[in-house]
Every structure is written in C-alpha cells, then in structure tokens.
N, C-alpha and C positions, 0 to 999 in steps of 0.2 A: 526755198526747200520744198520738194514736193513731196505731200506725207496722201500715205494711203490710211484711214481709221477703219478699224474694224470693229462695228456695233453704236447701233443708233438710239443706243437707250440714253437713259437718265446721265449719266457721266458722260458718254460718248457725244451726247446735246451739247455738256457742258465744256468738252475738248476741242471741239469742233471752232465753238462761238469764240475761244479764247485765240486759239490760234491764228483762225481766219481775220481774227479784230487787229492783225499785224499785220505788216508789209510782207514779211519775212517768208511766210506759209500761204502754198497752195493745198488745198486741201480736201481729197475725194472720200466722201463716207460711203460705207459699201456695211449694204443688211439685207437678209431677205423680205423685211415689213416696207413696202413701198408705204405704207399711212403715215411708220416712225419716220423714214425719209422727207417725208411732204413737212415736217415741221421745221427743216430746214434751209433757209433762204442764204444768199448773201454774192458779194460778188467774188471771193475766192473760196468758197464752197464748193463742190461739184456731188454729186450723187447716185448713186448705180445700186441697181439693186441684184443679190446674185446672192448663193447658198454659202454662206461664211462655213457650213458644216461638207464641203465637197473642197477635194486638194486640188482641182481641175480650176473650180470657179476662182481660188482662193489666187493661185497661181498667174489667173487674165489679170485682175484687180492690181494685181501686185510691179508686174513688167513695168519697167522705164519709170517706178516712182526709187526716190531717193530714204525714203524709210516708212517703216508701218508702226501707226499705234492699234496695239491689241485690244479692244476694251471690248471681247465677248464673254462666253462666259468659261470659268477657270478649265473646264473640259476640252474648250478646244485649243489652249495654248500652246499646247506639244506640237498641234497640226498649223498653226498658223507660223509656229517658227521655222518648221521643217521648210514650210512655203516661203517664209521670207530669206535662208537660207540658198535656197532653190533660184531664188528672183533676183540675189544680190543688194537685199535692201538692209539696210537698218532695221532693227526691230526693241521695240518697246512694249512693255504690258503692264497691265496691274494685277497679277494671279499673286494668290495668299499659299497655293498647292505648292508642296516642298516635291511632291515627285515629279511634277510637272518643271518646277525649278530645275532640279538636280540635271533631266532631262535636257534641258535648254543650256545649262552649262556643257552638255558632251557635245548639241551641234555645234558650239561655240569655240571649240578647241579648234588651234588654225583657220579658222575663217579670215577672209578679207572683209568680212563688216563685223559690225558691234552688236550682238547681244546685250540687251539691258531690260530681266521684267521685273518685277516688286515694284514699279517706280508709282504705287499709291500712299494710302497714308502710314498701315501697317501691316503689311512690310513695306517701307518706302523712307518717308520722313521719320520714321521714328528711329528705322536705325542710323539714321545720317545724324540725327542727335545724340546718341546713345556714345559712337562713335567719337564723336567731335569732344564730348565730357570725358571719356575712358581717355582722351590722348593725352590729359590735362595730367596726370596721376603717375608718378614712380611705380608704384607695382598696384594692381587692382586687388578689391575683394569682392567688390558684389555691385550687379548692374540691375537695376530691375527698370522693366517698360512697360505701362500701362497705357491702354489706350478705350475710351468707351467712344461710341457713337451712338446717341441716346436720344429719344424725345423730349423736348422739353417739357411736355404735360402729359405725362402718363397715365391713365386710369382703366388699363384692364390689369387683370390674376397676373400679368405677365413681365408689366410694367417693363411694357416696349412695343414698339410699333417700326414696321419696316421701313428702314432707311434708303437699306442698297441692297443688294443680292441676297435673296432668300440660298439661291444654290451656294454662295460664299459663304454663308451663315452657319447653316448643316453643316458646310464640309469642313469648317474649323470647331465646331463641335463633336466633331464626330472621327477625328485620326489623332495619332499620338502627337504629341508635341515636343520638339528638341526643346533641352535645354542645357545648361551647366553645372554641376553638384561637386563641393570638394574638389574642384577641378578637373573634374571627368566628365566628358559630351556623352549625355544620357538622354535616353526620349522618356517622358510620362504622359498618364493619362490627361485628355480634353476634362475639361469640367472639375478636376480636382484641385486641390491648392487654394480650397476657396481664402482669404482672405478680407475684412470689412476696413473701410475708412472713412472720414471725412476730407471734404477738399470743399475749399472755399463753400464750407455750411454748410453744404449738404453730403447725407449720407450715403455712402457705394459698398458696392462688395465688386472684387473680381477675382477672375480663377484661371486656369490654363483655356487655354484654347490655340489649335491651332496655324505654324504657317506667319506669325507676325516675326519672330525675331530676323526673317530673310537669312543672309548667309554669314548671320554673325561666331553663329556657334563657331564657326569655322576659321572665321576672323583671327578671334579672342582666344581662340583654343591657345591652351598653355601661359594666357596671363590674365585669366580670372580667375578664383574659385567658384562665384557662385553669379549663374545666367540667367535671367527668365521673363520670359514676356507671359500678359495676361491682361483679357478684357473685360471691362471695366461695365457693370450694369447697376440697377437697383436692384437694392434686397430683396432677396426673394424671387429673383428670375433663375440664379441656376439649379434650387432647387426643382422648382417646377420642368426644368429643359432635362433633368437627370428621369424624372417621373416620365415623363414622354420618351426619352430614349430610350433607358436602360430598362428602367420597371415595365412600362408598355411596347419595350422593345422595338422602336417607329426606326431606332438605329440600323434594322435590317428592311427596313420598311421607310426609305428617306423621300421618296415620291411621294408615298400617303402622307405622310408629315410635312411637304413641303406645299401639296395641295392645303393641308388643314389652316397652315400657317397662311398662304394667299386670300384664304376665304375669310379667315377666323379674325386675323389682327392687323388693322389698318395700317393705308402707310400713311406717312407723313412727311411735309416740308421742312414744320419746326422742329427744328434737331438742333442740336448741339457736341458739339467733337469736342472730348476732354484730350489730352495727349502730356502723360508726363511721363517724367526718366530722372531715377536717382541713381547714382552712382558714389560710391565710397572706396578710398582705397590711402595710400601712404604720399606724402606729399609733402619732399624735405624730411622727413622722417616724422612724422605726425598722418594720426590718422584726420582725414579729412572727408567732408560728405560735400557735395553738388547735386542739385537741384533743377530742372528746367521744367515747367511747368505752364498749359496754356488750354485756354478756352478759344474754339472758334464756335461764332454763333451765323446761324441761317442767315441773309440775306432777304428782306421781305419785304425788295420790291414789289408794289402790285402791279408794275409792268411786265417785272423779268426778273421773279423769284429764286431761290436759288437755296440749297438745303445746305447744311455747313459741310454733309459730309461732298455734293457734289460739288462744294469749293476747295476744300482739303486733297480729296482725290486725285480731279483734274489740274489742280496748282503744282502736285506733286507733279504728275507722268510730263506736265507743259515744262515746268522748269528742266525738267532731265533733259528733255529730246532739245529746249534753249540752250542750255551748257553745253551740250554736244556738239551743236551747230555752232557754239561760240569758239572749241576747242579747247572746252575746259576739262574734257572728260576722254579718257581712251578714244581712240578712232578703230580700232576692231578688236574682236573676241568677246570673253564674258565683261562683264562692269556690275561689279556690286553696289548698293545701294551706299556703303559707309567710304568709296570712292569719291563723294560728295564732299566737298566743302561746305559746313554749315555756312559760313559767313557767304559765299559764293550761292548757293541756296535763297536765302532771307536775303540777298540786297539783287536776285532774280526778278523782272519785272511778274511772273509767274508767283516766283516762292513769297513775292511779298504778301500775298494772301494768309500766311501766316503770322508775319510781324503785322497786322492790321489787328490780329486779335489779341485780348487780352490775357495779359499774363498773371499769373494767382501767384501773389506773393508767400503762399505759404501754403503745406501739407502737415494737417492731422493727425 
C-alpha cells in the first residue's frame, strides 16, 4: 500500500518507522523542514519536501498514492482532505478539531474513498473503548472518558511539560466541548467540570476540554443520559491554565501564550498516558458499572526512545489505516472511530501497543 504522510514531526517520525518496519507499506513523507526529513532513513521510506500549507504542493505529493496520513497540524486538516478527496486517495488523521471534523464528514458524503480522522489516542482509541463497553449494556446511563498525557516528573507551577502539540493543547482549551446531559447533546465550557481523583496512588484532577469525545455524541445520541469526555492533569494545572486564559485573557491572545508555553515549559520524553472509561447502565435488569482502565509508559530505549504519548498516538492512526487495508473497516465515505472492533484493535500488530501496557486494577 502506498501511503503519502503528511508531517515530519515527533508522531509522523513515529508513523513513518512503524509502517515502513512492514512489508505491507511504501511509504513517502512530505514536510517543508528538509533537517526534520534528514532524520529519516530506511528502505521503504521516501521523502520530499514541499509546502504541506499550499493545495497545489499538497495535490503533486498526493497523485498515484493509495492513501494519506495526516499528521500536521489540526489547521490544516480541512485543506489536506479537500486534497485527498481531489487525488482519490484514502485519508486518515489525528485532528482533536470538531469543526474541522464535522467539515471532513460533508467531503465524505458520496465519495469513492474513505474518510477516517480522530484515528489518535483521544479522539481515537478512546472512543473505540468507550464504544465497545456501552454495547455491553440493555439501556445506558453514563459514559465518562478520561484521558491524561502527563510527565512523569513534574516540577514546575504548572505540573506539566510538553508532550505533543502546543497548538492541540490551546485549541482543546480554548472551544466548547460537546457533550451529553439528561439525554440532550449540549456543548459546555473547556476547563470547567473540574473534578479530583485517585488512580493507581496517585492524585489527578480532570475537566472538560475539547474535541476527545470524536463523533460519539452523535453515536449514542438517544441512548445515554449522561456523556463526557475530560483530560486528566495534576492539581493544580487547570487552575493556573484558567489564570492565563480567562483572567489574563491569552485566550484572545493564543500566539503569545503559545510562544510563552514553547519558551517557558520543557518538553519531555518521559510521559506517561493514562486512558480510562467508565461506563454504567441496566444489564438484565440490574444496574451495573464497567471499568477499562490502562497506563501506557515511555519507552526508554537509549537507542530509539520513544514517549508513551508518541506510542499511543501512532499505534492508533497505524492500526486504523492496518484494518482498512485488511477490510475490516468501510472501504469509502466517513468511518467513525467507534466503527472499530476493540478486540480487532488490541489483537492489531499496531494496536497491541496497548495490551503491552499495564492495566490498573482499580479507580478511587
């Protein structure tokens, strides 16, 4: 299968190496950074460099491949699908942007190829889990999906260090979030809904933010009461991110703040991705709760290190575009994330990246 990738960063490194380390995938990465390009070798790799932000350049890149993974950044998803529609290829991404989604479902209506973005971790794997427990259940009550991607040594005010996309970050910070209430699809505020917990001993807080629940709302609509996705940090990080947007208002000002956060707070390798989902509903006539609940940790090779969120990430979009090529998955139009067979998923030479990680027997 010949995939065209688009974006040569930290994930797209990581998409790139997984797919090419198969038979299966040829595989041409296309970025405007010839130095991010040079850090990739291999013998079914290929590399071009050319303006991923022009529909002309995006367009050459695109011709006579058999599908594109999107991995730039959430801005330009609308214009990379339009181009993969345009070229006749498959298309895949990781955008957490619901207008950017929504968008991607209209080119998708009647096409001859497949639309499929969210394929990261949230929106991605999490609502394939979410999904897969809510089918268990006679009638639902309440789904909740929590996801942190978190340092594992924290030691600034902030008690966080960058992971993955500063511009991802803001823009789930900073828009309404769908969710489910009493059974009515409502949007609420980013950052509110704080909530505190424990999980496997340590302490969290999480709150809305968002773009993670993908197109569940829409799924479930008419058999849940109560939806909602929220990410998962240490105490004390969303008040300080409410000080900076709301009180110092950076929220109309997301460049400055995005510059601040580049200069100000390091990134890091060791990370840690939390990922759980409780769901409770009637079951034979009994109320009943379920549980899925997992830690993925860094990789820390000193050859070919590897941050848990860019194993999470790229296991997700690898498994998707694997399934598809296997024909486990629609072969054109939109494809939702909860289209996914969990079990089809975790026994993925891709998704086993998941079942590798530990699973936390219990929540607090």
């Amino acid at each position: 299968m010949r995939i065209t990738l688009l974006g040569a960063g930290h994930i797209g490194l990581t998409i790139a190496r997984l797919l090419a380390d198969h038979g299966d995938y040829e595989v041409t990465v296309v970025d405007r950074s010839a130095p991010a390009l040079a850090r990739l070798t291999g013998p079914r790799i290929q590399t071009r460099v050319a303006d991923t932000a022009q529909a002309a350049d995006l367009m050459d890149a695109l011709r006579g491949q058999d599908a594109v993974i999107n991995a730039l950044p959430y801005q330009l998803a609308t214009l990379a699908a339009t181009a993969a529609r345009d070229a006749g290829c498959h298309y895949f991404d990781l955008t957490e942007d619901v207008a950017a989604t929504r968008t991607i479902q209209d080119l998708a209506r009647g096409a001859r190829t497949a639309f499929m973005p969210q394929c990261g971790l949230a929106p991605g794997f999490i609502g394939i889990v979410a999904h897969h427990l809510a089918q268990r259940f006679d009638a639902l009550h309440e789904v909740k999906m929590r996801v942190g991607a978190l340092p594992a040594f924290p030691t600034n005010a902030l008690k966080y260090n960058l992971t993955w996309s500063v511009d991802g970050l803001i823009n789930e910070y900073c828009h309404p979030c769908e969710a489910i209430r009493d059974g009515q699809n409502i949007e609420v505020l980013a950052l509110e809904g704080l909530e505190h917990f424990s999980l496997d001993g340590t302490e969290y807080e999480a709150f809305n933010t968002s773009g993670g629940l993908g197109t569940l709302c829409t799924t479930l609509a008419g058999r849940v009461q109560t939806l909602d996705y929220k990410s998962v940090r240490y105490p004390g990080h969303r008040d300080l991110m409410k000080l900076l947007l709301e009180e110092l208002q950076l929220n109309k000002d997301t460049e400055t703040l995005k510059a601040i956060l580049r200069k100000s707070i390091p990134s890091t390798m060791q990370d840690v991705v939390l990922v759980f989902v409780t769901v409770s509903g009637l079951r034979d006539g009994c109320l009943v709760q379920e549980v899925f609940a997992r830690k993925i940790f860094a990789d820390r090779s000193e050859t070919a290190p590897l941050s848990a969120i860019q194993i999470t990430t790229a296991a997700g979009i690898c498994a998707a575009v694997d399934l598809f090529r296997e024909g486990k998955l629609p072969q054109r139009g939109f494809i939702r994330q909860e289209q996914v067979a969990l079990p089809d998923f975790l026994a993925n030479r891709f998704g086993r990246a998941y079942r590798q990680s530990r699973q936390v027997e219990s929540i607090g």
